[in-house]
C-alpha positions as CSV (number, residue, x, y, z in Angstrom):
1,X,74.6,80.2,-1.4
2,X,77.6,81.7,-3.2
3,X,78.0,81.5,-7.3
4,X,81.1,78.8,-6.4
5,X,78.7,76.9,-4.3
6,X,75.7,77.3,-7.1
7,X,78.7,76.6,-9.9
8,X,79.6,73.2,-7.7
9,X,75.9,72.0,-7.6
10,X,75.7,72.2,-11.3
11,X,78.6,70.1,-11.5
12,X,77.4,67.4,-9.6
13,X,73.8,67.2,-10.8
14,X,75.5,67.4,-14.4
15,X,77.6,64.4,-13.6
16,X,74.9,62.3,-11.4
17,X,72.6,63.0,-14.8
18,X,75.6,61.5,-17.4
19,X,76.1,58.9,-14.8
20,X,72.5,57.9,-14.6
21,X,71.2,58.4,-17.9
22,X,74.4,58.8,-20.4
23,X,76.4,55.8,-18.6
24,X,79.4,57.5,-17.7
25,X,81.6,55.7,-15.6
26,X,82.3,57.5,-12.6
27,X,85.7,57.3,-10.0
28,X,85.6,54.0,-8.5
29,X,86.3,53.1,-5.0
30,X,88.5,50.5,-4.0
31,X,87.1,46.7,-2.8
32,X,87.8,47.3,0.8
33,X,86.3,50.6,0.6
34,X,83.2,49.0,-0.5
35,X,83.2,46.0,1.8
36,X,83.8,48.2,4.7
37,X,80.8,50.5,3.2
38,X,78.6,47.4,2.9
39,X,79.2,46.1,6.5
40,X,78.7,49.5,8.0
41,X,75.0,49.5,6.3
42,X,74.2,45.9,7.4
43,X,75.4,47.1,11.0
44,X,72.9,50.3,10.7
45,X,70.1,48.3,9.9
46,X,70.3,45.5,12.6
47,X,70.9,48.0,15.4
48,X,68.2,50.4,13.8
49,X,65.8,46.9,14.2
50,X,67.2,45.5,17.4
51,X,66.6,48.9,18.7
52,X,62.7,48.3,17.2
53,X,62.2,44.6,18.9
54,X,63.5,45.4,22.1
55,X,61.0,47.8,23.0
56,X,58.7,45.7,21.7
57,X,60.4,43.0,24.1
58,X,60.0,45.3,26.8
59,X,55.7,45.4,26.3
60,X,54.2,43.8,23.7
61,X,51.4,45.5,23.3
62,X,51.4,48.0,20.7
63,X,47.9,50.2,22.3
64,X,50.5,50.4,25.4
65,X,53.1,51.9,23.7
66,X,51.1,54.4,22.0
67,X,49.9,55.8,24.9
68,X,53.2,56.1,27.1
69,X,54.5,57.6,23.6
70,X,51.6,60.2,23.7
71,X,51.9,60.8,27.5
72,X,55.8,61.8,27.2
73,X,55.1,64.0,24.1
74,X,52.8,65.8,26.5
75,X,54.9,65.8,29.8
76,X,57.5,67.2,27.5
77,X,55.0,69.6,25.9
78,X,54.0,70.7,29.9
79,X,57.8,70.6,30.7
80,X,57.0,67.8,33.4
81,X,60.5,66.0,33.7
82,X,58.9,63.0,35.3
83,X,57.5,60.2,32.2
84,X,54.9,57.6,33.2
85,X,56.6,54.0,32.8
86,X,54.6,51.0,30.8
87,X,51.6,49.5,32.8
88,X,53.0,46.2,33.3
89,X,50.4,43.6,33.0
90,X,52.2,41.6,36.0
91,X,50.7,44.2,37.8
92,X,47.2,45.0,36.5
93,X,46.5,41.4,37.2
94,X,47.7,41.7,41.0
95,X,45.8,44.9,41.7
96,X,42.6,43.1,40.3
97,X,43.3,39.9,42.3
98,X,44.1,42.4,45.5
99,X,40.6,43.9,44.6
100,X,38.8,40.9,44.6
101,X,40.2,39.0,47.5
102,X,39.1,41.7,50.0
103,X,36.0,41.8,48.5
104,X,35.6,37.8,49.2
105,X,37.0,38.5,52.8
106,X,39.4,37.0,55.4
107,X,36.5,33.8,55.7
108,X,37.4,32.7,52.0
109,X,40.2,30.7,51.3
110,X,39.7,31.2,47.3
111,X,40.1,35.3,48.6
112,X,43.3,34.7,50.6
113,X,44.9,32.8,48.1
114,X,43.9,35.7,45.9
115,X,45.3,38.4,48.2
116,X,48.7,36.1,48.0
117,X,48.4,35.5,44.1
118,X,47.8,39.6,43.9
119,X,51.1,40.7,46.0
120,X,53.5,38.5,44.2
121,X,52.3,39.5,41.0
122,X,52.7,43.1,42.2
123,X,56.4,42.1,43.0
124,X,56.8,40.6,39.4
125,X,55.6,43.8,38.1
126,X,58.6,45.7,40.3
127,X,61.0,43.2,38.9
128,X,59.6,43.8,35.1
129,X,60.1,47.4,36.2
130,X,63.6,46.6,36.9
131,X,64.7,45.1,34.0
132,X,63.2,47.5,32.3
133,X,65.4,50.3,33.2
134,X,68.3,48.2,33.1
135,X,67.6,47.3,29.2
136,X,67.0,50.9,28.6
137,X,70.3,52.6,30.8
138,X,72.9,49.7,29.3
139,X,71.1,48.2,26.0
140,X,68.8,50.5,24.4
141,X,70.4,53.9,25.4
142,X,74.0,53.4,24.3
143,X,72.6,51.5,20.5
144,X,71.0,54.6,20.4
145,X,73.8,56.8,20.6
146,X,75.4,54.4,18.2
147,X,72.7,55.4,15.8
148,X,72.2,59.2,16.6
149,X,76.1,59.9,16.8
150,X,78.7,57.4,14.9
151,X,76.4,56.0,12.3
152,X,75.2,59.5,11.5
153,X,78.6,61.3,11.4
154,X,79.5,57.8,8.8
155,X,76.3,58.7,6.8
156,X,77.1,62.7,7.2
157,X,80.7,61.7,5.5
158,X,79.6,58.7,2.7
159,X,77.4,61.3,1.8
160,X,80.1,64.7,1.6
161,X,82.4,61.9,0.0
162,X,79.9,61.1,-2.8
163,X,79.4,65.1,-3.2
164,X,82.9,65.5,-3.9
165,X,83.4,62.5,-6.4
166,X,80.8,63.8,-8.5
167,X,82.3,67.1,-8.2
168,X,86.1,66.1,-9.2
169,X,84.4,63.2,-12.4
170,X,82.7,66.4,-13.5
171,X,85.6,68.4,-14.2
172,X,88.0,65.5,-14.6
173,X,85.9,65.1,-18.1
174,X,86.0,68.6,-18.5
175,X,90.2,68.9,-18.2
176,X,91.8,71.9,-20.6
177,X,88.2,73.6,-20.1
178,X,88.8,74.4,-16.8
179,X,91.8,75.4,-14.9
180,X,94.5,72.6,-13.5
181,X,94.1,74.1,-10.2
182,X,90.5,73.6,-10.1
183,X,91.0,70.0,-10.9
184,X,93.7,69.4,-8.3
185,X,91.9,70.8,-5.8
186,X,88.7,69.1,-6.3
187,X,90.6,65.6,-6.5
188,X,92.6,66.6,-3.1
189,X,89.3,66.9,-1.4
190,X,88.1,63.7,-3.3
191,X,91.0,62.2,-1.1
192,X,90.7,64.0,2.2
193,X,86.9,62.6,2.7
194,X,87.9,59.4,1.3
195,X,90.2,59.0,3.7
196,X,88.0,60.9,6.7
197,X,84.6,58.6,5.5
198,X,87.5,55.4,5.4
199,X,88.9,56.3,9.2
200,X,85.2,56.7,10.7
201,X,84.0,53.4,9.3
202,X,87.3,51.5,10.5
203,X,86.6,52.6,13.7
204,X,83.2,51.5,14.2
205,X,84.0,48.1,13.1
206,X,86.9,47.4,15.2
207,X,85.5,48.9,17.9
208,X,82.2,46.4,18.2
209,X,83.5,45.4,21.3
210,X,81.4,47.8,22.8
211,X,77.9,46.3,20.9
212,X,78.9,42.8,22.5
213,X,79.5,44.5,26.2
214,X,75.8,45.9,25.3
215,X,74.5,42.5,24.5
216,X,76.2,41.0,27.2
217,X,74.5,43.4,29.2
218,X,70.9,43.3,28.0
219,X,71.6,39.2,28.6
220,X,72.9,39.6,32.3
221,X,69.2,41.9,32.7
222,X,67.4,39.0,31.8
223,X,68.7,36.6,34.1
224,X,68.2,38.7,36.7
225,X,64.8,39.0,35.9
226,X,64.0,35.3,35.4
227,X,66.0,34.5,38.8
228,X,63.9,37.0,40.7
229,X,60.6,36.0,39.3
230,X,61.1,32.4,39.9
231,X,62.3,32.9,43.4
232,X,58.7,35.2,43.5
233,X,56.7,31.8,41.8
234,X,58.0,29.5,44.0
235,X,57.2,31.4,47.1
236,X,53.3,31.9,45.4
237,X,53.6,27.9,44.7
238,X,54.1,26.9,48.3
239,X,51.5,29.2,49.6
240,X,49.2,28.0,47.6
241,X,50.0,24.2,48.1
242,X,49.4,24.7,51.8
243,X,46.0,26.8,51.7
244,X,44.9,23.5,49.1
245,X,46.0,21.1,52.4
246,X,44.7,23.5,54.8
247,X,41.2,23.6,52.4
248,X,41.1,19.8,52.6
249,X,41.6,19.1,56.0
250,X,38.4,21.5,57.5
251,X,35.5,19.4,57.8
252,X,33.1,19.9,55.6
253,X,29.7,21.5,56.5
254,X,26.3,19.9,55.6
255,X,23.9,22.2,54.5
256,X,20.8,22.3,56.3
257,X,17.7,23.8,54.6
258,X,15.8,26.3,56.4
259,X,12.1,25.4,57.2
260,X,9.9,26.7,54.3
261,X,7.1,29.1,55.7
262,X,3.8,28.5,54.9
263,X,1.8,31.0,52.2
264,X,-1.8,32.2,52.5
265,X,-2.7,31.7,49.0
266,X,-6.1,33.4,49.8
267,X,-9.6,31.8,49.0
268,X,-9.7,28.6,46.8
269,X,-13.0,30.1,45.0
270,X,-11.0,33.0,43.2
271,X,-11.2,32.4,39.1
272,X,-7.7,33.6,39.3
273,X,-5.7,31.1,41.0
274,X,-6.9,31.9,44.7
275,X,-5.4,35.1,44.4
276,X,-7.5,38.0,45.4
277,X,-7.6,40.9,42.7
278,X,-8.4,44.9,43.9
279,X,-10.7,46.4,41.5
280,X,-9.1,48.5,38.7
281,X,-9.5,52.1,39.6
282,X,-11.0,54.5,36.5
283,X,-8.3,56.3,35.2
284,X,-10.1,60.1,33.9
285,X,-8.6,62.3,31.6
286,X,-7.3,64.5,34.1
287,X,-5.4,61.2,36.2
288,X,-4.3,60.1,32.4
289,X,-2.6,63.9,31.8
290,X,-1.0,63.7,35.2
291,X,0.5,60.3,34.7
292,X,1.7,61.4,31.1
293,X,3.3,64.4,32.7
294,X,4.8,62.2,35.6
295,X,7.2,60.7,33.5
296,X,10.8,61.4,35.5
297,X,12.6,63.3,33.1
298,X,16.6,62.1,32.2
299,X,19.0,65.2,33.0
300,X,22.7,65.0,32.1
301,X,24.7,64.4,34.8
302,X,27.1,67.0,33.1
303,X,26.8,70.3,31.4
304,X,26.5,69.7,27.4
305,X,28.3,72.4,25.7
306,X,26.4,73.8,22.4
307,X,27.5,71.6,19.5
308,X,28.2,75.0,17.5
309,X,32.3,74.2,18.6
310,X,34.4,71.1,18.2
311,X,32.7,68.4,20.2
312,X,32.4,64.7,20.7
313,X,29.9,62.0,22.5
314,X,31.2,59.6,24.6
315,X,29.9,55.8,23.8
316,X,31.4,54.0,27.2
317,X,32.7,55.0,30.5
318,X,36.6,56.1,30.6
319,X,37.8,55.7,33.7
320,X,42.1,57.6,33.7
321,X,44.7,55.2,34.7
322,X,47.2,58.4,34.1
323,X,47.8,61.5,35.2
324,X,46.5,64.2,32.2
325,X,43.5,62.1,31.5
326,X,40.1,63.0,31.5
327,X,37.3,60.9,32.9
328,X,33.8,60.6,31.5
329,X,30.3,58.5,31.6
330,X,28.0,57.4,28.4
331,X,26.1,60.3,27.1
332,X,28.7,63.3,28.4
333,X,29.5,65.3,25.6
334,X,33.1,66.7,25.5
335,X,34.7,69.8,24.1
336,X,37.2,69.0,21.7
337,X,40.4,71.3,21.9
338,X,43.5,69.1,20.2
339,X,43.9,66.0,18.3
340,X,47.3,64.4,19.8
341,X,47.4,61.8,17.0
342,X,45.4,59.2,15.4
343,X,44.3,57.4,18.7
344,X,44.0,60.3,21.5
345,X,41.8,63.7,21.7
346,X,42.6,66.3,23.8
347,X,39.2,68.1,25.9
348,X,37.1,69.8,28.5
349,X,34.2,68.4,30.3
350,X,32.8,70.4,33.4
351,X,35.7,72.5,33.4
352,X,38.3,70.3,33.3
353,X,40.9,69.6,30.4
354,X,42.4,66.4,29.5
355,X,43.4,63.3,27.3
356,X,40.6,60.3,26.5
357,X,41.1,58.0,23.0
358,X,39.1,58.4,19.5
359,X,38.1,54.6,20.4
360,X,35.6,56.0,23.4
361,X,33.8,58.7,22.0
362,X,31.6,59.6,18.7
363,X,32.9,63.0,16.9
364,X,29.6,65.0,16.9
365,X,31.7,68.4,15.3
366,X,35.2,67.6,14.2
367,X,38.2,69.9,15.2
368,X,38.9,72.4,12.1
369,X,41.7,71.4,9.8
C-alpha cells in the first residue's frame, strides 16, 4: 500500500474513533438516502432467507441435504460435472413397495396393489424431480444472482461510500491544516459514490418486477406439481378401488386341516415321559481336549488393517445408495484417509476407497489434526 493510501486509513480510523468514542458528528445523509438504504437491507435479508426455506421446501430433511452437499463438494473435488439429485422420499417408498410386491407374487392381491402403489409413487418422485429443477432454473438460481451480483455490488459501494465520508469528515475538521485541494477532492469523491451507491440502489428497487416474475414462477411450479400428482392419486385410487371389489367378490376358501399323524411316543414304562434315553457316552480327557479345540473359530470376512494408522470399526451394516460410497458389515475395520465434515469419513476397506458417515462406525485411531 502506498504512504497516501496508509495516510488515508489513518484518516478514517481517526475519525470512526472520534465518531465512536468522542461523539463527533459526522456528514449526514439525506432521508431518502436512508430509506432507500433501509429497504435495500430488508430486501437482502428476505431473499438471503427465502433463498434458505426453499431448499428446505424442496427436502425437508436436513441428514438429506448434508449428504447431497458433501457428494457435490466431492464430484467437484473429482471434476465429475454430473451432481447426484435429492433421494426423493416419493420414491424410496415405491422402490420398497416394488420390492415387496414381487416378493408376495402375482397370487396376492395385497402384492399387486403394492406393485401399483410402488409405480405411481415412482412417478410422483419424477414429478418432485420436476419441480425441483424448475424451482432451482427460475426461482432459486436468478435470487441467487440477485444476491451474488446486485446486492453485492450495493454492499461493495455503501461500503466505498462510508470509506470516503470518513475520509472527507476527517479533514473537513482538520480545514487550514491541510491543503484546500485535498479537501475538495475528498468531498468530490464523497459525492461521486454518493451518487454511484444512490443509482445502484434505485435500480434494484424499481426494478422488483423481476423478483415477482420469479415468484410468479416458483407458484406456476407448484401447480404443476400438485396437478400432476393428483392426476397420479387418482389413477392409484381407482386401481385400488377395483382390486378391493375384485377382493370381495372371490369366494372365499374354507380351510381344511390336514389329518394329524400319529407319534410313537415309545414305551409307557420310561421314567422320562415314554421317551427312550441313549446312555451318555464318557467323555475322557483326550475327547474333552478335542472338543475344546473344536470350537469353529470367527475369521473376518475382511482384511483388518494394523490399528498403528487412522482407523475406525464399523457398528452396523452400510449398505451405498450413491456413487463414491463405501460399503461395509459389523466388525470390518476401515482405514481412515479424510474427514469430509462433521458427519462423513472418507476410507479404504479391501482395497477400495470411499465415503460412509461418523454415525456408522466407532473411531478406533483418529485421523491426525
Amino acid at each position: 500500500m502506498s504512504v497516501a493510501g496508509l495516510k488515508k486509513q489513518f484518516y478514517k480510523a481517526s475519525q470512526l474513533v472520534s465518531e465512536k468514542v468522542g461523539g463527533a458528528e459526522g456528514t449526514k445523509l439525506d432521508d431518502d438516502f436512508k430509506e432507500m438504504e433501509k429497504k435495500v437491507d430488508v430486501t437482502s435479508k428476505a431473499v438471503t432467507e427465502v433463498l434458505a426455506r426453499t431448499i428446505e421446501y424442496l427436502q425437508p430433511n436436513p441428514a438429506s441435504r448434508a449428504k447431497l452437499t458433501m457428494l457435490n463438494t466431492v464430484s467437484k473435488i473429482r471434476g465429475q460435472v454430473k451432481n447426484p439429485g435429492y433421494p426423493q422420499s416419493e420414491g424410496l417408498l415405491g422402490e420398497c413397495m416394488i420390492r415387496h410386491g414381487k416378493e408376495l407374487g402375482g397370487e396376492s392381491n395385497f402384492g399387486d396393489a403394492l406393485l401399483d402403489a410402488g409405480e405411481s409413487m415412482k412417478r410422483l418422485a419424477e414429478v418432485k424431480d420436476s419441480l425441483d429443477i424448475e424451482v432451482k432454473q427460475n426461482f432459486i438460481d436468478p435470487l441467487q444472482n440477485l444476491c451474488d451480483k446486485d446486492l453485492k455490488e450495493i454492499q461493495h459501494h455503501l461500503k466505498k461510500l462510508e470509506g470516503r465520508r470518513l475520509d472527507f469528515d476527517y479533514k473537513k475538521k482538520r480545514q487550514g491544516k491541510i491543503p484546500d485541494e485535498e479537501l475538495r477532492q475528498a468531498m468530490e469523491k464523497f459525492e461521486e459514490s454518493k451518487e454511484v451507491a444512490e443509482t445502484s440502489m434505485h435500480h434494484l428497487l424499481e426494478t422488483d418486477v423481476e423478483q415477482v416474475s420469479q415468484l410468479s414462477a416458483l407458484v406456476d411450479a407448484q401447480l404443476d406439481y400438485h396437478r400432476q400428482a393428483v392426476q397420479i392419486l387418482d389413477e392409484l385410487a381407482d386401481k385400488l378401488k377395483r382390486r378391493m371389489r375384485e377382493a370381495s367378490s372371490r369366494p372365499k376358501r374354507e380351510y381344511k386341516p390336514k389329518p394329524r399323524e400319529l407319534l410313537d411316543l415309545g414305551e409307557p414304562e420310561q421314567s422320562n415321559g415314554g421317551f427312550p434315553c441313549a446312555a451318555a457316552p464318557k467323555i475322557t480327557a483326550a475327547s474333552s481336549s478335542f472338543r475344546s479345540s473344536d470350537k469353529p473359530i470367527r475369521t473376518p470376512s475382511r482384511s483388518m488393517p494394523p490399528l498403528d494408522q487412522p482407523s475406525c470399526k464399523a457398528l452396523y451394516d452400510f449398505e451405498p445408495e450413491n456413487d463414491g460410497e463405501l460399503g461395509f458389515h459389523e466388525g470390518d475395520i476401515i482405514t481412515l484417509t479424510n474427514q469430509i465434515d462433521e458427519n462423513w469419513y472418507e476410507g479404504m476397506l479391501d482395497g477400495q476407497s470411499g465415503f460412509f458417515p461418523l454415525s456408522y462406525v466407532e473411531v478406533l485411531v483418529p485421523l491426525p489434526q
